[in-house]
TIVO-2410 file (N, C-alpha, C; in nm, 3 decimals):
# residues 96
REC num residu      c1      c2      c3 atome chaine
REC   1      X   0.082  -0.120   0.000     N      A
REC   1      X   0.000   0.000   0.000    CA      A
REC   1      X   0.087   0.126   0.000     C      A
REC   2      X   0.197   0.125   0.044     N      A
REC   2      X   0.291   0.202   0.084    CA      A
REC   2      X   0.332   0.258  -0.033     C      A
REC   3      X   0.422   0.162  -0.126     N      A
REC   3      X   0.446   0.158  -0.220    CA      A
REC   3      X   0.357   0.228  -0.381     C      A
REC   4      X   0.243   0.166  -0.367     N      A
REC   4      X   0.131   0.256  -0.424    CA      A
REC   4      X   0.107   0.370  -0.410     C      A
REC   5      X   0.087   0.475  -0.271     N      A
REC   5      X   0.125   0.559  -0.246    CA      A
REC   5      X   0.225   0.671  -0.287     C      A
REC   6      X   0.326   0.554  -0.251     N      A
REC   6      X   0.424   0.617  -0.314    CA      A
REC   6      X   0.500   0.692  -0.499     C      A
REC   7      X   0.412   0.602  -0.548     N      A
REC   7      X   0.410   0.602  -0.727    CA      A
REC   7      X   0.305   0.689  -0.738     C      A
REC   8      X   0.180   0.668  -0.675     N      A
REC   8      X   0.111   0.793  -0.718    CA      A
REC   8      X   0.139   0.918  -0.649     C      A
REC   9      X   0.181   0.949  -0.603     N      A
REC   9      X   0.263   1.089  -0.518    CA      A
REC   9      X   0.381   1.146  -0.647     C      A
REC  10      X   0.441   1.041  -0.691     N      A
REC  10      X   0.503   1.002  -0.784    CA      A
REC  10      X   0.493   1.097  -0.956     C      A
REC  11      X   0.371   1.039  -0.917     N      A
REC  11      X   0.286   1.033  -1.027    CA      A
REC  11      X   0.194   1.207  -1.060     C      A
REC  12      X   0.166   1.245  -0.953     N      A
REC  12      X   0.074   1.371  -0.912    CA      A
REC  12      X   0.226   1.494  -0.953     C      A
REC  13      X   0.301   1.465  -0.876     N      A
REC  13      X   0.409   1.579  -0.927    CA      A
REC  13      X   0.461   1.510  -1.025     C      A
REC  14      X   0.465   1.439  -1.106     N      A
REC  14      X   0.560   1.447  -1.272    CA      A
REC  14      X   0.417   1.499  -1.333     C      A
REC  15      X   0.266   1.472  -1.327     N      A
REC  15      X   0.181   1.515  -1.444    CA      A
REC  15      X   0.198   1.664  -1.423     C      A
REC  16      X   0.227   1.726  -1.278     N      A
REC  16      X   0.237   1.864  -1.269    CA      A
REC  16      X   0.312   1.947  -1.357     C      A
REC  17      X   0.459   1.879  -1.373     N      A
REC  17      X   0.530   1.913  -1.428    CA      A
REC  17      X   0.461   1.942  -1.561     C      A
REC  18      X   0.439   1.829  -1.619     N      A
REC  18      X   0.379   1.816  -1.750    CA      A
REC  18      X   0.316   1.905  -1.799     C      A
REC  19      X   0.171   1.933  -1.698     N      A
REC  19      X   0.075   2.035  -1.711    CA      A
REC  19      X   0.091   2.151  -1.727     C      A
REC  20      X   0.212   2.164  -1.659     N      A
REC  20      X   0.241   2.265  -1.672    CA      A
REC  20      X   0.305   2.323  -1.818     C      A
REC  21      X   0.385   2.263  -1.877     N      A
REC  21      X   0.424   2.263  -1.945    CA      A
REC  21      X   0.353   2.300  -2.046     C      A
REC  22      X   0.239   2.166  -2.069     N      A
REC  22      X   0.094   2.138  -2.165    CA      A
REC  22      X   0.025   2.295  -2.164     C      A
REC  23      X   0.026   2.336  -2.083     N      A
REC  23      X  -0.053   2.494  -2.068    CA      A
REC  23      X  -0.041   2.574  -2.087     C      A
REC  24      X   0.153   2.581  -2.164     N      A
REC  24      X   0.225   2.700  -2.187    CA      A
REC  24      X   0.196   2.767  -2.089     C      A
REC  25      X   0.207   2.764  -1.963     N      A
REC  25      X   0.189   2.877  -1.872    CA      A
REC  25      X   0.293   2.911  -1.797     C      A
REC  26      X   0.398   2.801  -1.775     N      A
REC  26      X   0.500   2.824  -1.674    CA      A
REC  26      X   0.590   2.758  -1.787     C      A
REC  27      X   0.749   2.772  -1.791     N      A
REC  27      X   0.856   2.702  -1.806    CA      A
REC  27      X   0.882   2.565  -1.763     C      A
REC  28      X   0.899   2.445  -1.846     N      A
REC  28      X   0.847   2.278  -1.768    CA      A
REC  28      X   0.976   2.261  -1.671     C      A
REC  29      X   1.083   2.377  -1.706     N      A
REC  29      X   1.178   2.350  -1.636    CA      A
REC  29      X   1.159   2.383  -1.439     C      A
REC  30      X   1.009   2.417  -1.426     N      A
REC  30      X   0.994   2.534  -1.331    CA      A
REC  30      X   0.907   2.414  -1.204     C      A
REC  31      X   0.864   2.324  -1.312     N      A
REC  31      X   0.773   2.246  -1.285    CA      A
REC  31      X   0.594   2.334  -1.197     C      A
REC  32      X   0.589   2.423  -1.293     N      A
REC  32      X   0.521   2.517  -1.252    CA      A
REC  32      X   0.461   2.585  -1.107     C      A
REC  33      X   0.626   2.569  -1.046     N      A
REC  33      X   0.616   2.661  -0.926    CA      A
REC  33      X   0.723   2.791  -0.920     C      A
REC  34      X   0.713   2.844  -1.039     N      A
REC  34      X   0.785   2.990  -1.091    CA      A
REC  34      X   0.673   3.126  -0.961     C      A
REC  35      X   0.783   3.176  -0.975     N      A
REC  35      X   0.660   3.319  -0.897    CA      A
REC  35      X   0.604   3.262  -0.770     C      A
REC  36      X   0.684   3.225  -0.653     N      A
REC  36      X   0.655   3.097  -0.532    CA      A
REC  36      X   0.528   3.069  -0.561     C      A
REC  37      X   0.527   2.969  -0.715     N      A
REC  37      X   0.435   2.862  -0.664    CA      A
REC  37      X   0.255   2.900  -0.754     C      A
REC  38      X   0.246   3.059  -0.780     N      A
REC  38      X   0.172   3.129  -0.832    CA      A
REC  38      X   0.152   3.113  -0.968     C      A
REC  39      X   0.228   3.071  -1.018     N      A
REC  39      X   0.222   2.985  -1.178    CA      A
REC  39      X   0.097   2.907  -1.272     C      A
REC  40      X   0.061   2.839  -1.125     N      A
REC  40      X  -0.059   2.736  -1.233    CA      A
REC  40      X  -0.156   2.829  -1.170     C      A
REC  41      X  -0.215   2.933  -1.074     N      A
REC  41      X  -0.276   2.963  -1.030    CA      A
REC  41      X  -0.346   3.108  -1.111     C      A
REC  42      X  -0.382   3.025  -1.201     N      A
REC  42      X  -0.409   3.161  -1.300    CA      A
REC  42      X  -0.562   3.120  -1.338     C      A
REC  43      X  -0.609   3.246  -1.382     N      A
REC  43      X  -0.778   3.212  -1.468    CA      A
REC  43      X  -0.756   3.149  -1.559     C      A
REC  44      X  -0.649   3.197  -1.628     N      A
REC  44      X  -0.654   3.085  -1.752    CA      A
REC  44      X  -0.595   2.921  -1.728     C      A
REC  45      X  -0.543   2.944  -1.645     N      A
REC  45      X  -0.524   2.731  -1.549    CA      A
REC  45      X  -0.678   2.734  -1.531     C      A
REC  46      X  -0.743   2.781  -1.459     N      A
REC  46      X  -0.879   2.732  -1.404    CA      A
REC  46      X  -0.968   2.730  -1.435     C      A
REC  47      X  -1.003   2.790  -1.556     N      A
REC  47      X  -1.091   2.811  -1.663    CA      A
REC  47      X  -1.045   2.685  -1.745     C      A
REC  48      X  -0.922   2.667  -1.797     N      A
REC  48      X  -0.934   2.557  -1.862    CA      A
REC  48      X  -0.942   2.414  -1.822     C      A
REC  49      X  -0.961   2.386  -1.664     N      A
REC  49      X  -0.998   2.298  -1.576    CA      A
REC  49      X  -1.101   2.292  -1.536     C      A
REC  50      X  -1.171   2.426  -1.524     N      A
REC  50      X  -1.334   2.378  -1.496    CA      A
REC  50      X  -1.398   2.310  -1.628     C      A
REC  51      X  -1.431   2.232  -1.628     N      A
REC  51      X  -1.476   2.197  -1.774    CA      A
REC  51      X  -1.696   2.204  -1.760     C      A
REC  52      X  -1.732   2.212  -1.602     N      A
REC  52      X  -1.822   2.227  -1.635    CA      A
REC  52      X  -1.880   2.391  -1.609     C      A
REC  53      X  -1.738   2.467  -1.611     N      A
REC  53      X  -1.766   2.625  -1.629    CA      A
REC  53      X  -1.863   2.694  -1.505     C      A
REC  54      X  -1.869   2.642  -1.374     N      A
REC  54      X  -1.935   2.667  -1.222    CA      A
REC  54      X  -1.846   2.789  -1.183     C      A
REC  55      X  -1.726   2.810  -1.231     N      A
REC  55      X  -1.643   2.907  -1.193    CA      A
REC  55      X  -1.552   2.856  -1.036     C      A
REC  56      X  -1.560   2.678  -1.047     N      A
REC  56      X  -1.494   2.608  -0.938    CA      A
REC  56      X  -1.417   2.481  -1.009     C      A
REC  57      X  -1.309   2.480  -0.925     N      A
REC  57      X  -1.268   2.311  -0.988    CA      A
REC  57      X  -1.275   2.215  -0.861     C      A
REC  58      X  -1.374   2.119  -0.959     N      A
REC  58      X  -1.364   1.997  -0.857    CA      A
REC  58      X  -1.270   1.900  -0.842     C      A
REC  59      X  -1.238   1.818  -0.778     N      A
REC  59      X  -1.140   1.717  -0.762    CA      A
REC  59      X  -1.144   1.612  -0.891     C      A
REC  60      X  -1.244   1.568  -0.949     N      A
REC  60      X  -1.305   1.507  -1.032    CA      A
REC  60      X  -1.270   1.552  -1.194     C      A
REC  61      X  -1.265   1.740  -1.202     N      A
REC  61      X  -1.250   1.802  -1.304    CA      A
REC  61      X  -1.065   1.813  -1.273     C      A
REC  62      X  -1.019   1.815  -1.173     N      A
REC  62      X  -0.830   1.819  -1.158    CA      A
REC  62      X  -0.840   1.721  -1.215     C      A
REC  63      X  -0.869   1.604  -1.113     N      A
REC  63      X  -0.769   1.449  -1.201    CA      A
REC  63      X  -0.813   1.427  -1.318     C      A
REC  64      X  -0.954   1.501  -1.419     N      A
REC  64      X  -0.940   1.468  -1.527    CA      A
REC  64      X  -0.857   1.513  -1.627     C      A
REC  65      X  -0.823   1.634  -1.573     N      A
REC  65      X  -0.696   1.714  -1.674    CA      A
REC  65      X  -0.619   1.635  -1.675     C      A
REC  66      X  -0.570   1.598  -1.554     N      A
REC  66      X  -0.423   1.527  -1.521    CA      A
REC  66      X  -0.387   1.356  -1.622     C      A
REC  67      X  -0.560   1.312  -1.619     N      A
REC  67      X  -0.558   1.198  -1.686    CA      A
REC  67      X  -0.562   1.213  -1.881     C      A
REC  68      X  -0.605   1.323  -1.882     N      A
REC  68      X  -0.599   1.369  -2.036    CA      A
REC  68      X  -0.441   1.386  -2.021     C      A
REC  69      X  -0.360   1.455  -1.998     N      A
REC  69      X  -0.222   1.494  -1.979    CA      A
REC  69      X  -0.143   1.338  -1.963     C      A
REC  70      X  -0.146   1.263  -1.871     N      A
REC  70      X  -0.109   1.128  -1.865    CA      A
REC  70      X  -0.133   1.045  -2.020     C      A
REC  71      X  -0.232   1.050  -2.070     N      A
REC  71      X  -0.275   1.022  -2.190    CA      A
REC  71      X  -0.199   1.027  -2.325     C      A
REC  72      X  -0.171   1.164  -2.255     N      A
REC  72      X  -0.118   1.248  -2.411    CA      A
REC  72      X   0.039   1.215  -2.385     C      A
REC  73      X   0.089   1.210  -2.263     N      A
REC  73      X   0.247   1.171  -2.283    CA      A
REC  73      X   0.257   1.028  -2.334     C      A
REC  74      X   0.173   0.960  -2.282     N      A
REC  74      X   0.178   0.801  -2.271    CA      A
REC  74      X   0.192   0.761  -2.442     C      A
REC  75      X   0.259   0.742  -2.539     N      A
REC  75      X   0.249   0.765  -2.664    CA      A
REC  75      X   0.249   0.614  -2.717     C      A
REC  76      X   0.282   0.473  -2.650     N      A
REC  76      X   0.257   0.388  -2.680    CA      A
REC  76      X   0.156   0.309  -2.601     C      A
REC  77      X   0.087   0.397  -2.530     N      A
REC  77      X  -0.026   0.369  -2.488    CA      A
REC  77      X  -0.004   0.237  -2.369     C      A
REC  78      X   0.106   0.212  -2.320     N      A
REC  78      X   0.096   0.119  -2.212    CA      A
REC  78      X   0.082   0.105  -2.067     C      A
REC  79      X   0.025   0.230  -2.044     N      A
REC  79      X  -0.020   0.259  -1.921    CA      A
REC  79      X   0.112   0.283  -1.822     C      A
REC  80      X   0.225   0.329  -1.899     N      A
REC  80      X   0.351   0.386  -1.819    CA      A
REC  80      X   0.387   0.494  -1.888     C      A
REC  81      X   0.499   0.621  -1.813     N      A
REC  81      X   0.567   0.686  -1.925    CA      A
REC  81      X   0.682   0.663  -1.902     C      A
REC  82      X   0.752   0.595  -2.006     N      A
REC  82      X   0.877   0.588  -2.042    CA      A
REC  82      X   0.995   0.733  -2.023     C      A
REC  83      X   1.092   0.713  -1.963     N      A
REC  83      X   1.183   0.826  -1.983    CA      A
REC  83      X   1.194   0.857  -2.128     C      A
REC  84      X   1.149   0.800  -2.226     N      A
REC  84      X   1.151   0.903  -2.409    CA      A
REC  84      X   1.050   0.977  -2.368     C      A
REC  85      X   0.954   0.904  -2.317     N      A
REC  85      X   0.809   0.969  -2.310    CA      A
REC  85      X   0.812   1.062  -2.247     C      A
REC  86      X   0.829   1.087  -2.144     N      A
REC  86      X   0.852   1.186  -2.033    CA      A
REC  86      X   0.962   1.325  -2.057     C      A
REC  87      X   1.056   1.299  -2.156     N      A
REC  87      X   1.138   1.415  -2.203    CA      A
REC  87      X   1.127   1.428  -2.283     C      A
REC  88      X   0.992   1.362  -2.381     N      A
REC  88      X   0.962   1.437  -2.532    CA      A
REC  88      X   0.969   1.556  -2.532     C      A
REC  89      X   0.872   1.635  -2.477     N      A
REC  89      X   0.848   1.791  -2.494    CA      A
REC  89      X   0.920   1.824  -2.440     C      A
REC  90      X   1.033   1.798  -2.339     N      A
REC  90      X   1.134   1.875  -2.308    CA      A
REC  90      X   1.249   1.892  -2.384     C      A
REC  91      X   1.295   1.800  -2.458     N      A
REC  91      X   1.346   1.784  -2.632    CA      A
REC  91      X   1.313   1.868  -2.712     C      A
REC  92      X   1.160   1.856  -2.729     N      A
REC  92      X   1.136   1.932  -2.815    CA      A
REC  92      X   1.173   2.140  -2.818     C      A
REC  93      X   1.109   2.093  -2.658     N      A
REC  93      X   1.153   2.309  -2.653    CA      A
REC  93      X   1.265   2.307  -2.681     C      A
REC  94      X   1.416   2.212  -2.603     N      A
REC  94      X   1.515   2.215  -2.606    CA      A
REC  94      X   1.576   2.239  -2.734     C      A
REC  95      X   1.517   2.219  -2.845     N      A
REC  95      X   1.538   2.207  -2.998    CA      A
REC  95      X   1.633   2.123  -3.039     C      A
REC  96      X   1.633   1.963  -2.938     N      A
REC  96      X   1.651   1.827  -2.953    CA      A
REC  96      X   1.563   1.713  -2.974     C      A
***
């Protein structure tokens, strides 16, 4: 159980990273805690997370971003991300 825990903890800060990234809002190098932390904390983060537009995000509407984002790195679709997978887009800004 521990262990589980532990991968998804894991798991919650690398999609952050990601998201961040995905959102053009912060630098992925920043893991979008640029500006202590004030980074993802924007209308335009939360607007594009409310998806049912209440002007709130639910827990339900977070992890679904996070699982669209998981999705989109996951590129051979095996329910892991590979270190290619995981430094694609950081390659890519890198202009590698």
């Amino acid at each position: 159980m521990m262990k589980h825990a532990m991968r998804l903890s894991a798991l919650a800060l690398g999609l952050s990273f990601a998201a961040a990234s995905y959102a053009n809002e912060v630098s992925f190098a920043t893991g979008g805690y640029a500006r202590g932390g004030q980074a993802m904390r924007t209308m335009k983060v939360m607007t594009m997370l409310d998806t049912s537009k209440d002007h709130q995000v639910s827990k339900d509407e977070f992890m679904g971003y996070y699982e669209k984002v998981f999705t989109m790195m996951d590129k051979d679709r095996d329910g892991m991300i590979s270190e290619a997978e995981w430094l694609d887009k950081q390659r890519k800004s890198d202009g590698g």
